[in-house]
C-alpha distance (Angstrom), angle and dihedral (degrees) to the residues before:
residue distance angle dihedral
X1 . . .
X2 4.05 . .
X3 3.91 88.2 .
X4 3.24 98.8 43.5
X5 3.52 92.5 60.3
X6 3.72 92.4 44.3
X7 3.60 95.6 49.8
X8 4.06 86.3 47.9
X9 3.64 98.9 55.1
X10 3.93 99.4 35.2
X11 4.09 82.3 53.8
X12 3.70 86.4 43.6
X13 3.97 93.8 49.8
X14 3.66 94.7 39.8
X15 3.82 96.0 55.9
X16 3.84 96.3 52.9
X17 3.84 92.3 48.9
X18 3.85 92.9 45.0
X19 3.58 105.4 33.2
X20 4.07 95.5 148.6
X21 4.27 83.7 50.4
X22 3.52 119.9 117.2
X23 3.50 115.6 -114.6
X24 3.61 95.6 -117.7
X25 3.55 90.2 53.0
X26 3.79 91.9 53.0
X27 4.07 86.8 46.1
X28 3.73 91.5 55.3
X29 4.30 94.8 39.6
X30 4.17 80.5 46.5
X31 3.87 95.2 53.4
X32 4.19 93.5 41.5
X33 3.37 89.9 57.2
X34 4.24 103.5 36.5
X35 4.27 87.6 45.5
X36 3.48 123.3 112.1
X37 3.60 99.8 -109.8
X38 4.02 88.7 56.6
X39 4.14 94.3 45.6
X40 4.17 87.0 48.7
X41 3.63 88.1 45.4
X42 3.89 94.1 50.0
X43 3.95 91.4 36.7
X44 4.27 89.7 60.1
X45 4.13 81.6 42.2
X46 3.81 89.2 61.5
X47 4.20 93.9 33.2
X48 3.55 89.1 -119.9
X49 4.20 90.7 152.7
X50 3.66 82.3 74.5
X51 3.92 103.4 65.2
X52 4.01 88.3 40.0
X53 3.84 119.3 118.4
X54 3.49 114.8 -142.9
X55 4.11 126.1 -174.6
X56 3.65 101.2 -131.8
X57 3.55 103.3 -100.1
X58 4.05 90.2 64.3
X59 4.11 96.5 44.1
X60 4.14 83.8 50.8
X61 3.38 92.8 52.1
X62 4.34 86.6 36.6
X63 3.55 90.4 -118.3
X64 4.07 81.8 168.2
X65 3.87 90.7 73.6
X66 4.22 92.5 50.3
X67 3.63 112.0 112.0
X68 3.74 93.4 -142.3
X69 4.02 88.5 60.4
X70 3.58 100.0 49.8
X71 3.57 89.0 42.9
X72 3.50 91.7 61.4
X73 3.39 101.3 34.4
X74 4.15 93.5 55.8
X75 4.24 83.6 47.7
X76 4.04 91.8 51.1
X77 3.99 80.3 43.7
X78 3.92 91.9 51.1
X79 4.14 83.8 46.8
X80 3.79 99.3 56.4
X81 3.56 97.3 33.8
X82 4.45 78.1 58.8
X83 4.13 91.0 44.0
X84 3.94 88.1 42.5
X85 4.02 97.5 48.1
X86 3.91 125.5 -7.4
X87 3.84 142.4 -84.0
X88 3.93 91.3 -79.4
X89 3.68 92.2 55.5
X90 3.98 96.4 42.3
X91 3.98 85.9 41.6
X92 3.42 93.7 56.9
X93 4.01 95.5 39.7
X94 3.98 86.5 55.2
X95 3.83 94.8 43.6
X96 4.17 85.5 49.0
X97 3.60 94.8 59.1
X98 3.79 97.1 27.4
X99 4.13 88.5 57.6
X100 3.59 105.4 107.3
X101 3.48 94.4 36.1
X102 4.13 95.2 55.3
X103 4.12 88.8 46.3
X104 3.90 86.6 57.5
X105 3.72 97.8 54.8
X106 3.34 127.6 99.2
X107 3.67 123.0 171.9
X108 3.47 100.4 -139.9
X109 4.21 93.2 62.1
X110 3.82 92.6 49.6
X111 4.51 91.7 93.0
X112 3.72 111.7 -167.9
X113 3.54 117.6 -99.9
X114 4.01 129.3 -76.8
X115 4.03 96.1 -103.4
X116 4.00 91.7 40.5
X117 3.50 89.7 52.7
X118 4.04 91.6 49.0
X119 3.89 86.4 47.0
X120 4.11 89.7 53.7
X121 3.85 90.2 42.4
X122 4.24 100.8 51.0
X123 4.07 92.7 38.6
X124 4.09 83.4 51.6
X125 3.58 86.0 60.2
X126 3.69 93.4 40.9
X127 3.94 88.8 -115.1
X128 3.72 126.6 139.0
X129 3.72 129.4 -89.8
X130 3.76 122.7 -90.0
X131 3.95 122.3 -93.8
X132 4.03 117.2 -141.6
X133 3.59 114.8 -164.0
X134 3.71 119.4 -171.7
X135 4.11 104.1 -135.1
X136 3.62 102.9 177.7
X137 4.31 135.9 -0.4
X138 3.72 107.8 -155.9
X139 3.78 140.8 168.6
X140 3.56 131.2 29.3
X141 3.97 136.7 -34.8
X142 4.29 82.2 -109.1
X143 3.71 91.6 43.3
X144 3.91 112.1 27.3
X145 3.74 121.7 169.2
X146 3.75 125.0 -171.8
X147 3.84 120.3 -175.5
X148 4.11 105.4 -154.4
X149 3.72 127.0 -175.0
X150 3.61 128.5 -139.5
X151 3.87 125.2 -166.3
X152 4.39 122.0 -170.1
X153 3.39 127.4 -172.0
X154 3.88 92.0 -118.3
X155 3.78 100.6 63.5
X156 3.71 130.1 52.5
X157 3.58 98.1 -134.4
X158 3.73 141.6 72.2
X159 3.44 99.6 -113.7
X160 4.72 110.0 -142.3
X161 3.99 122.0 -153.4
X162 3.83 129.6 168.0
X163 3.80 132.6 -152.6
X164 3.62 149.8 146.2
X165 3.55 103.5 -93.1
X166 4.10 124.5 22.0
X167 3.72 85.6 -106.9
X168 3.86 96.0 57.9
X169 3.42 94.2 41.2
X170 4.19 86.5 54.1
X171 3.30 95.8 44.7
X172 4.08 91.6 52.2
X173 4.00 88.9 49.8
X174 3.38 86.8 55.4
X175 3.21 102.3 45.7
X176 3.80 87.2 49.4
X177 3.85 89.1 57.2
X178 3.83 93.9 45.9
X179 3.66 91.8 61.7
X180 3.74 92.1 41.1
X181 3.54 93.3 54.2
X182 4.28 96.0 48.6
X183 3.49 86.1 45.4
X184 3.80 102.9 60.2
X185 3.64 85.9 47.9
């Protein structure tokens, strides 16, 4: 429920500030700022690894620094702070810590993403969409890595990435092919 809420009043917060935005734009500034990265970031802002409770396999293998677990332990905070007051309350405990991080923005920095941006460039040029293939899934549940392929119609080759997560490991493929693309221009 925690994200929900997050994702509502960031949304809500973003459109009255950028009213002439695109919504795209406010899409992208919405997700950089709801992601887990951002909600770890703003969890070690607020020392919120300190008042976690970790069974002891997690605080030997510090669990309490993993971005994943403060990231859901500041959204399950953002839920029962909603179930324990009301949306004003929670809204203005998320705009509090969020504060410094919402006068940053600006919607014209946040760039769409590495596989978007592929997307935009092949259909510009009337060329198919891209096709990730995972090859291989190795490593552990804490440390996963998955190596994906990608192939285009523009290049010759097969183009390889690795990442964490499937998603990472797309958007680095991509992002590989982008600049292989502008630079045989």
């Amino acid at each position: 429920m925690g994200d929900a809420i997050l994702g509502f009043v960031i949304a809500e917060y973003l459109f009255g500030k950028y009213l002439k935005s695109a919504e795209g734009e406010l899409t992208r500034l919405r997700a950089s700022l709801v992601k887990k990265e951002k909600l770890a970031e703003i969890a070690r802002e607020i020392s919120l690894e300190k008042e976690i409770k970790l069974g002891t396999g997690e605080l030997k293998s510090g669990g309490w620094r993993r971005d994943s677990i403060l990231a859901n332990t500041l959204e399950a905070v953002i839920g029962a702070i909603y179930l324990d007051s009301d949306i004003n309350i929670c809204r203005s405990f998320i705009l509090s810590i969020y504060h410094h991080h919402l006068e940053a923005i600006d919607p014209k920095d946040i760039k769409k993403d590495p596989k978007s941006q592929l997307q935009e460039y092949l259909q510009s040029r009337k060329k198919p969409t891209p096709i990730y293939n995972v090859i291989s899934e190795k490593g552990s549940s804490h440390q996963p890595e998955f190596t994906i392929s990608c192939k285009v119609d523009l290049l010759d080759d097969i183009v390889i990435a690795k990442g964490s997560s499937k998603r990472k490991a797309e958007q680095i493929v991509a992002d590989k092919i982008l600049h292989q693309l502008k630079n045989s221009k």
